[in-house]
MMTF fields as JSON, N, C-alpha, C and O atoms, coordinates in Angstrom:
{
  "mmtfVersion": "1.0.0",
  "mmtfProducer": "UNKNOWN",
  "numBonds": 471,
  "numAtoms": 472,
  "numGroups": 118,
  "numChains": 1,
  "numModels": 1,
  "chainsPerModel": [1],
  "groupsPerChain": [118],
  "chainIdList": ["A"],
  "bondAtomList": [4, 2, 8, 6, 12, 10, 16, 14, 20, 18, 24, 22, 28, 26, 32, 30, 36, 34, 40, 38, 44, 42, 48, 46, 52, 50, 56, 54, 60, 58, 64, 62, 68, 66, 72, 70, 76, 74, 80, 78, 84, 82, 88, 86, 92, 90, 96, 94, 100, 98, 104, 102, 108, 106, 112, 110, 116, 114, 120, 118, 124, 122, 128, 126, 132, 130, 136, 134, 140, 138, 144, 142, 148, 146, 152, 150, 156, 154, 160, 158, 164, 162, 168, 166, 172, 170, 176, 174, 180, 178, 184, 182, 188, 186, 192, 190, 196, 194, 200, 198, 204, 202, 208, 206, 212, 210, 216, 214, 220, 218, 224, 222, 228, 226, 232, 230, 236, 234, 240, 238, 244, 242, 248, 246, 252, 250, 256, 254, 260, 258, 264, 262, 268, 266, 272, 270, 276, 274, 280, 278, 284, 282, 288, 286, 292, 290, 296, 294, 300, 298, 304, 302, 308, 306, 312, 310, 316, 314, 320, 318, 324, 322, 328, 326, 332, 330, 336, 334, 340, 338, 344, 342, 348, 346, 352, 350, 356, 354, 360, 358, 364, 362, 368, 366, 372, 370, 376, 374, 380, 378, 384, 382, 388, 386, 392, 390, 396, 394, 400, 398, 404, 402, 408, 406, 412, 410, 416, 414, 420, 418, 424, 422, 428, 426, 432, 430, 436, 434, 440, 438, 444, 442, 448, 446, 452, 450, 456, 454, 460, 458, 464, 462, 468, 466],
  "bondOrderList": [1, 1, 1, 1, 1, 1, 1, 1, 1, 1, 1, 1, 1, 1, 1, 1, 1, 1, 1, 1, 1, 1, 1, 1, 1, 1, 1, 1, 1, 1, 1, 1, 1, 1, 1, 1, 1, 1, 1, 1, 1, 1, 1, 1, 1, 1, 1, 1, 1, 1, 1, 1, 1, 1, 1, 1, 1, 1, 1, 1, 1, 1, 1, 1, 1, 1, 1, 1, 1, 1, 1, 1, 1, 1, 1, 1, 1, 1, 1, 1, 1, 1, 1, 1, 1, 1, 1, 1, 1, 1, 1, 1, 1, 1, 1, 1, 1, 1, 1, 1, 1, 1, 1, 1, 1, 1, 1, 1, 1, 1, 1, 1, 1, 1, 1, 1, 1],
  "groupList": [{"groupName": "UNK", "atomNameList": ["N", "CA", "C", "O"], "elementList": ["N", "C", "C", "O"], "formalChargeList": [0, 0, 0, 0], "bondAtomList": [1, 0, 2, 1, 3, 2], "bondOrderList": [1, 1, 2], "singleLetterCode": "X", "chemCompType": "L-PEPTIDE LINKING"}],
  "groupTypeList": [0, 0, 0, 0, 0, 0, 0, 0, 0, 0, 0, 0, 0, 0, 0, 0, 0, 0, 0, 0, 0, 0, 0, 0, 0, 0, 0, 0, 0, 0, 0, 0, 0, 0, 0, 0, 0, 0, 0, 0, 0, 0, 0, 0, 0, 0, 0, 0, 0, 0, 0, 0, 0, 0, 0, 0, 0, 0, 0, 0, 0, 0, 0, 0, 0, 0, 0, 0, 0, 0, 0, 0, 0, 0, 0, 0, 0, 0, 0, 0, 0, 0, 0, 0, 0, 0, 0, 0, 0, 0, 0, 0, 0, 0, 0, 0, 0, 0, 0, 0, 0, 0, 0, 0, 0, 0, 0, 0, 0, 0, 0, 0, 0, 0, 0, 0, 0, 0],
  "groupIdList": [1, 2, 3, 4, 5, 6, 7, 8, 9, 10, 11, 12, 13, 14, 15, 16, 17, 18, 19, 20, 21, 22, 23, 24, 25, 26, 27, 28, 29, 30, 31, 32, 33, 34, 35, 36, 37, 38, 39, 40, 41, 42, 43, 44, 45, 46, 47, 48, 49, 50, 51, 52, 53, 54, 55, 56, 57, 58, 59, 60, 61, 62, 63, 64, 65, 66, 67, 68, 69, 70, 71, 72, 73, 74, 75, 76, 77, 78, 79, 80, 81, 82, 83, 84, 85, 86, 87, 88, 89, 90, 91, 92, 93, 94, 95, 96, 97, 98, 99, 100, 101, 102, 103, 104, 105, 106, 107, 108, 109, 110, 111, 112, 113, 114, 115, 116, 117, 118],
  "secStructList": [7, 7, 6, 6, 2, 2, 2, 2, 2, 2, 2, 2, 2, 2, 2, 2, 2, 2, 2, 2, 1, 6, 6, 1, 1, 7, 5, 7, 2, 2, 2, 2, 2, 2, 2, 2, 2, 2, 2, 6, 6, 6, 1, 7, 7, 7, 7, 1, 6, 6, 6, 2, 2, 2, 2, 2, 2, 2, 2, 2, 6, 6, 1, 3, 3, 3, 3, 3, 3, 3, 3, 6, 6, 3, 3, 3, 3, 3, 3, 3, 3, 7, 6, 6, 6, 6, 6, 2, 2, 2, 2, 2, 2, 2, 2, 2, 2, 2, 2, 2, 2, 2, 2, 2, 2, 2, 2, 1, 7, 7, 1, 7, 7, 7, 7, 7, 7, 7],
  "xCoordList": [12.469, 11.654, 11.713, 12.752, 10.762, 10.682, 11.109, 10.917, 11.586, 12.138, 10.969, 11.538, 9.647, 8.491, 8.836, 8.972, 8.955, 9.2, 10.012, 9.958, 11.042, 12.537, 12.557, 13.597, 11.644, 11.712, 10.978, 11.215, 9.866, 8.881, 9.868, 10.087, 10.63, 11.487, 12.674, 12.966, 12.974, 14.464, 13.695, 14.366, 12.143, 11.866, 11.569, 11.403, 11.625, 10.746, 12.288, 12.253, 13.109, 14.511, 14.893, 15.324, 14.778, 15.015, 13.803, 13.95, 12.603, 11.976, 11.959, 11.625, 12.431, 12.705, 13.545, 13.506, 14.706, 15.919, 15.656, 15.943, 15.182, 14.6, 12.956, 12.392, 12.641, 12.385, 12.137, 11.428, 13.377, 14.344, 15.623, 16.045, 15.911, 16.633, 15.697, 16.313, 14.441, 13.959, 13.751, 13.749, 13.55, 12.955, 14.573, 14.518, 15.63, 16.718, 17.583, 17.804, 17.904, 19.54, 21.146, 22.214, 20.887, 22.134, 22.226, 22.327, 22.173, 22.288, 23.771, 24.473, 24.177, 25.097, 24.618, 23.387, 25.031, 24.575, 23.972, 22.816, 24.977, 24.29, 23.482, 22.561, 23.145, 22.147, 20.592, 19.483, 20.91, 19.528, 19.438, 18.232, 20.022, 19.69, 19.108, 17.884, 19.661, 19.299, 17.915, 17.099, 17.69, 16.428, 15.195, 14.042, 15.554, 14.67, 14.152, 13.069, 15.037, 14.984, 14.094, 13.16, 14.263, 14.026, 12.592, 11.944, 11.867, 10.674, 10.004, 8.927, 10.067, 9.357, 9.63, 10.301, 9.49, 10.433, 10.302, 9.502, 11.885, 12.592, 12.053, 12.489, 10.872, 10.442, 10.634, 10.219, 11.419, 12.536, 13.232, 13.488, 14.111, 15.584, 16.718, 16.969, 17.287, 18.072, 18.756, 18.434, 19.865, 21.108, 21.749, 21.366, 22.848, 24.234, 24.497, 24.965, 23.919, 24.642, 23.153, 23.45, 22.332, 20.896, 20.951, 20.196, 21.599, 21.57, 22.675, 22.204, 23.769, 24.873, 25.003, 25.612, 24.277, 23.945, 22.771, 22.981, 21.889, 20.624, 21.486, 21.564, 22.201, 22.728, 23.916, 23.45, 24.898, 25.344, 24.514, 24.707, 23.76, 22.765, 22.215, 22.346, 21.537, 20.792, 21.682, 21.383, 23.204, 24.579, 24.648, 24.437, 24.923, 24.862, 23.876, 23.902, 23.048, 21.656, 21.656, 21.015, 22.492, 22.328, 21.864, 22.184, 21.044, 19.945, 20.308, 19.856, 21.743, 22.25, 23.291, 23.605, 23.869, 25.41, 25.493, 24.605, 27.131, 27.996, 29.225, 29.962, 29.258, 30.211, 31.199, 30.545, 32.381, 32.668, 32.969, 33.199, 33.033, 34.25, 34.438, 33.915, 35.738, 36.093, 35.547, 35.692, 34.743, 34.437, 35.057, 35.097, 35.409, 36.527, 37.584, 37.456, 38.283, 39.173, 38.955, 39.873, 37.76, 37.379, 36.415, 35.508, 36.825, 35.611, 34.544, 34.282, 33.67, 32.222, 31.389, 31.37, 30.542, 30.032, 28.452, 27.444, 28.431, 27.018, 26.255, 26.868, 25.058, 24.254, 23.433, 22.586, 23.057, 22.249, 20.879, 21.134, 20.141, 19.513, 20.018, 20.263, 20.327, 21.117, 19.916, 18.755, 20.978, 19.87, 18.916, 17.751, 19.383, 18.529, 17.797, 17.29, 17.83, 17.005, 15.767, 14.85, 15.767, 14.375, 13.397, 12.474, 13.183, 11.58, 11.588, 10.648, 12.732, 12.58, 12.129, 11.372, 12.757, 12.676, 11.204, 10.577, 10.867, 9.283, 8.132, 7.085, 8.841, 7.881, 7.837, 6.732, 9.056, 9.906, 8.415, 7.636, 8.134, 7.827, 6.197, 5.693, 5.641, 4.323, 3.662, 2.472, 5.049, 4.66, 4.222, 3.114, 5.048, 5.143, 3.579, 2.768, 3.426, 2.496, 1.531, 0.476, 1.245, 0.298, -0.153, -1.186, 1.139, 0.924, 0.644, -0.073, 0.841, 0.443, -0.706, -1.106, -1.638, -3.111, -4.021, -4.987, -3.012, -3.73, -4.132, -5.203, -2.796, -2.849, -3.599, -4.357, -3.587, -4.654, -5.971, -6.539, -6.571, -7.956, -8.086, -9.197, -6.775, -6.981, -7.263, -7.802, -6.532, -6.297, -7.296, -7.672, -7.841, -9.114, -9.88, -10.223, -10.119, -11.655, -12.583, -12.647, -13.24, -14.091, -15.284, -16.134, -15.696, -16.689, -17.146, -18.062, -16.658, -17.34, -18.403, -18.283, -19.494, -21.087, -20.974, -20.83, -21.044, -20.967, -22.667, -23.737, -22.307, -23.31, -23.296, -22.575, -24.259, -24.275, -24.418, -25.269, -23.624, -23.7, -24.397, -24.287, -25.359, -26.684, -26.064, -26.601],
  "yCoordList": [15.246, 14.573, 13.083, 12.636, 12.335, 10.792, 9.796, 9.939, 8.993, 8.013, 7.898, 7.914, 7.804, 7.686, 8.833, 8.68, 9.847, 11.181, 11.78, 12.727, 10.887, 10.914, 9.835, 9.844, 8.921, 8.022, 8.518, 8.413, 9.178, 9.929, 10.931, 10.823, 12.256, 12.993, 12.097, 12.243, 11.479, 10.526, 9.853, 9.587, 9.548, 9.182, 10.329, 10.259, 11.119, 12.852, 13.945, 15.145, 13.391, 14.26, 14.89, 16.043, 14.303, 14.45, 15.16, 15.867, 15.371, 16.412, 18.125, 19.178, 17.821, 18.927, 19.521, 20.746, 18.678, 19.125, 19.988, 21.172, 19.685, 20.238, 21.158, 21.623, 21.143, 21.927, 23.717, 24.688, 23.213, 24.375, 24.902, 26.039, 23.943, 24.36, 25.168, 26.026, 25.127, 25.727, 27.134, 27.907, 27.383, 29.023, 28.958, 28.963, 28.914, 29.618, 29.25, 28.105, 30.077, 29.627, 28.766, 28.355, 28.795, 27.625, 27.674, 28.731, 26.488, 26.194, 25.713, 25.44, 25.635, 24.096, 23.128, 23.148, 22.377, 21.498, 21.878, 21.693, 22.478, 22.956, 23.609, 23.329, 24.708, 25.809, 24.978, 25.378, 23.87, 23.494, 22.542, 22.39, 21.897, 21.511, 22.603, 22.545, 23.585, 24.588, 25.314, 25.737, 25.439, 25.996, 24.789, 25.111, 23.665, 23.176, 22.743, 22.317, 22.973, 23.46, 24.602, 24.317, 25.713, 26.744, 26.857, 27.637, 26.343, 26.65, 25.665, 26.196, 24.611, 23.705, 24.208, 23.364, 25.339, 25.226, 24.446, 24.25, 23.814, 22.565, 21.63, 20.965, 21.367, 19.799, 18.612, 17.466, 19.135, 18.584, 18.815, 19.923, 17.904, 18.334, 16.997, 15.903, 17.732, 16.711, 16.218, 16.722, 15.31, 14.919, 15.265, 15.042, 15.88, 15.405, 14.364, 14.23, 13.506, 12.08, 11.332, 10.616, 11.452, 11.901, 13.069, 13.171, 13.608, 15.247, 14.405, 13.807, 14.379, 14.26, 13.326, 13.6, 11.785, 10.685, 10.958, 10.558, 11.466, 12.361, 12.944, 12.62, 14.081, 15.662, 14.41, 14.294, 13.594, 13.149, 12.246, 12.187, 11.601, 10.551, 11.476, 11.299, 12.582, 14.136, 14.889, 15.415, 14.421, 15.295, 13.707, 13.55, 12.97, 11.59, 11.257, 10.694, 11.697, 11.667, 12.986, 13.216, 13.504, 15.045, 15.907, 16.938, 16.014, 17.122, 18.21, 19.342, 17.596, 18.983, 19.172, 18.237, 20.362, 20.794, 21.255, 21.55, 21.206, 21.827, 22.816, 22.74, 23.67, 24.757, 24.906, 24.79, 25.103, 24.888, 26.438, 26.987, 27.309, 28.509, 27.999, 27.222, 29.085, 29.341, 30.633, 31.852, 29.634, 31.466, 31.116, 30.151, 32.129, 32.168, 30.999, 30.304, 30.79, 29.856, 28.574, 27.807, 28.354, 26.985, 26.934, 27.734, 25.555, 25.328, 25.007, 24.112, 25.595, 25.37, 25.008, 25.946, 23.674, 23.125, 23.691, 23.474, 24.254, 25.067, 23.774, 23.091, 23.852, 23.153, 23.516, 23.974, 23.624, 24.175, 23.231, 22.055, 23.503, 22.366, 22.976, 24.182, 21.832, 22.098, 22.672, 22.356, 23.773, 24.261, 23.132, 23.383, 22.255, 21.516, 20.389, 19.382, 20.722, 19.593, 20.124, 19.421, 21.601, 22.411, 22.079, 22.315, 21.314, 21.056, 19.306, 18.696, 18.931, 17.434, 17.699, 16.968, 18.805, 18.48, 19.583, 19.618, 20.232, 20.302, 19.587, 19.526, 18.709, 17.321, 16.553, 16.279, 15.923, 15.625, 15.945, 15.03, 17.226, 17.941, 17.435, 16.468, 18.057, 17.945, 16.402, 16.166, 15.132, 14.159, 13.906, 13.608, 14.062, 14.088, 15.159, 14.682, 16.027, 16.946, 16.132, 16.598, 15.164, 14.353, 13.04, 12.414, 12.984, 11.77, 12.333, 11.605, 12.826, 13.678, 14.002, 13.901, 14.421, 14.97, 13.429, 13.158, 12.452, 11.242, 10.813, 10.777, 10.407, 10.359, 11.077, 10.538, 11.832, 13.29, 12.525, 12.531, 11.67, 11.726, 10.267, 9.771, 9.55, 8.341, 8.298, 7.504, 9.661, 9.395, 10.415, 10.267, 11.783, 12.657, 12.29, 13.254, 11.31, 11.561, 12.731, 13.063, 13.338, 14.312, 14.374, 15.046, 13.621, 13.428, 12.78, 12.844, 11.352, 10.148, 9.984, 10.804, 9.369, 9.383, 8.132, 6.925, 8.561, 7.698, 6.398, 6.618, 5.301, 4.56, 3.302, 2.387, 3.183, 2.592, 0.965, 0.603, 0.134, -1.369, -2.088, -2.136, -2.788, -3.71, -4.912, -5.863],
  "zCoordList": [25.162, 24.16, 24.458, 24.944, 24.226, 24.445, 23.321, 22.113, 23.814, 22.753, 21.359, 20.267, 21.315, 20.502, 19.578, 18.365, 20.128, 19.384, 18.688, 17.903, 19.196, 18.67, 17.555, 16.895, 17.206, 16.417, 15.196, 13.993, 15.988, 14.873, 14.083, 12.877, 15.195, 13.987, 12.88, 11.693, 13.577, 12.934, 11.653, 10.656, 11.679, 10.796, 9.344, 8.126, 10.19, 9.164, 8.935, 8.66, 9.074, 9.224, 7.529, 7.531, 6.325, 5.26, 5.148, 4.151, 5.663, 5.466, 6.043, 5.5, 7.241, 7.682, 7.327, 7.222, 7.0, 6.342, 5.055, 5.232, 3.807, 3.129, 2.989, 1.998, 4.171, 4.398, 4.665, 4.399, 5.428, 6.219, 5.052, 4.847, 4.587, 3.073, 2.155, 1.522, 1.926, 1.185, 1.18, 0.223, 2.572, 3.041, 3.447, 4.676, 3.171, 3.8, 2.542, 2.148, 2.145, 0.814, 1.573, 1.118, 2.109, 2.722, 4.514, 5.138, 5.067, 6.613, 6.756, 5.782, 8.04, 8.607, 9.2, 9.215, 9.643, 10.748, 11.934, 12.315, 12.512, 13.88, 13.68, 14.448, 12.794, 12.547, 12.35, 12.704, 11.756, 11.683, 12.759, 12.951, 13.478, 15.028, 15.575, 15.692, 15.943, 16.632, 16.108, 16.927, 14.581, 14.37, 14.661, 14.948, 14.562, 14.513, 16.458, 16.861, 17.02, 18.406, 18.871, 19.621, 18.548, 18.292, 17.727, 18.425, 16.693, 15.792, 16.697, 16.971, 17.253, 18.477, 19.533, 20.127, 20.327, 21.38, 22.406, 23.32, 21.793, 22.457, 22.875, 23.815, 22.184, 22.061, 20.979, 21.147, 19.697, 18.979, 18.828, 18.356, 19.127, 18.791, 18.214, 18.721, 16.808, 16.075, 16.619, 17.695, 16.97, 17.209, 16.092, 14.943, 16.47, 15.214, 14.317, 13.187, 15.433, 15.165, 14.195, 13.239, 14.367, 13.078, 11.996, 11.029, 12.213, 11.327, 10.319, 9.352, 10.5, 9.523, 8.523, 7.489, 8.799, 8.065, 6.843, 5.698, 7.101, 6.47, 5.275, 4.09, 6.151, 4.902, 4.338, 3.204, 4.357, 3.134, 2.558, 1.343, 2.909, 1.583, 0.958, -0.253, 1.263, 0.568, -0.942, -2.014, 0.033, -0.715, -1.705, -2.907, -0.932, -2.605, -3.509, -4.604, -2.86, -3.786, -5.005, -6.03, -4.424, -5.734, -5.376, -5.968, -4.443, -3.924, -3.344, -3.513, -2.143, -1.472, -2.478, -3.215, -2.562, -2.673, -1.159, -0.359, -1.028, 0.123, -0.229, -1.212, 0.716, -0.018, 1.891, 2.928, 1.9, 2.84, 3.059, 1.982, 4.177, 4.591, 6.038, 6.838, 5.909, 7.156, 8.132, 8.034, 9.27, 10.132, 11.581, 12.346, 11.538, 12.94, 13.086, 14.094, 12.493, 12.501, 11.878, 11.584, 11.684, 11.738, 10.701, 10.471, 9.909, 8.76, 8.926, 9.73, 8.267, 8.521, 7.258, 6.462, 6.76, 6.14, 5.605, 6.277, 4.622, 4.818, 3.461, 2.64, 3.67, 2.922, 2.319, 3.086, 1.069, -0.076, -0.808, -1.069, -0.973, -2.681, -3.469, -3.47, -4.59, -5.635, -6.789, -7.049, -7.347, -8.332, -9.184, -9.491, -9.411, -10.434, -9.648, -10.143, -8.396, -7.335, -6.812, -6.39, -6.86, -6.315, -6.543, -5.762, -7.849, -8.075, -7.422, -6.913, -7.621, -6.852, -5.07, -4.432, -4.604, -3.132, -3.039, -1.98, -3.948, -3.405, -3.538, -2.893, -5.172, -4.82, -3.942, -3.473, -3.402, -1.594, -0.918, -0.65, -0.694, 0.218, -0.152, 0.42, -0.95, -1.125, -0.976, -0.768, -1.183, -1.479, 0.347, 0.792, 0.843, 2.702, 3.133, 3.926, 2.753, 3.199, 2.584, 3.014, 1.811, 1.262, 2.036, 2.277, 2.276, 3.521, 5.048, 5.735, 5.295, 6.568, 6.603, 7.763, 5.79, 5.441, 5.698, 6.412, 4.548, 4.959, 6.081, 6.685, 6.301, 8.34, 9.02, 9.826, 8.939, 9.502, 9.726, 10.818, 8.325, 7.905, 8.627, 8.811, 9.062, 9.472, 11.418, 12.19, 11.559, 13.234, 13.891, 15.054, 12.846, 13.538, 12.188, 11.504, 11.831, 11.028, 11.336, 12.52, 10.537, 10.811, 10.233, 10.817, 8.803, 8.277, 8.064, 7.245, 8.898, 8.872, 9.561, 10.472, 9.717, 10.048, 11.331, 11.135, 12.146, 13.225, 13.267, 13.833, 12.544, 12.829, 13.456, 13.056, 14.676, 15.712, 15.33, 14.519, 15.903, 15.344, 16.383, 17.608, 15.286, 16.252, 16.297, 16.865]
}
């Protein structure tokens, strides 16, 4: 992926994040690196080091809860929306899918009337 692209996801990361929280009842970290790897294939891909700064401002903001276990030896951090954040992070969502449509209308116009300047 190119630095441009990598700036573009790093900028869209709290969306995907909740996103991917929404259609799934709890992720980890890596799991959503990897899906989001995975659903592009492998033309985005999170860093850790982008992923983890995101999920605690998300977790201080109220939005995520975290529940920790242990699998195979080792603790593993799973990430949730918090019950009383669901309708916040689909407004989140719709507000972004609103802006995206915009953009849309700004970079393929489609019904604008092409008139020729004298």
């Amino acid at each position: 992926m190119n630095k441009n692209a990598q700036q573009l996801l790093k900028g869209s990361i709290n969306a995907v994040i909740l996103k991917l929280l929404s259609q799934t009842e709890r992720m980890y970290g890596y799991e959503i690196c990897q899906k989001v790897k995975e659903m592009t294939h492998g033309e985005l891909r999170i860093t850790e080091g982008a992923l983890y700064p995101a999920l605690h401002k998300l977790e201080g903001e109220g939005i995520l809860t975290t529940q920790t276990e242990v699998v195979d030896g080792r603790a593993r951090k799973y990430y949730s929306i918090a019950n009383d954040q669901q309708g916040n992070a689909v407004d989140r969502l719709a507000m972004i899918q609103n802006f995206l449509n915009q953009l849309q209308l700004i970079l393929e116009p489609k019904d604008l009337i092409s008139i020729p300047v004298k």
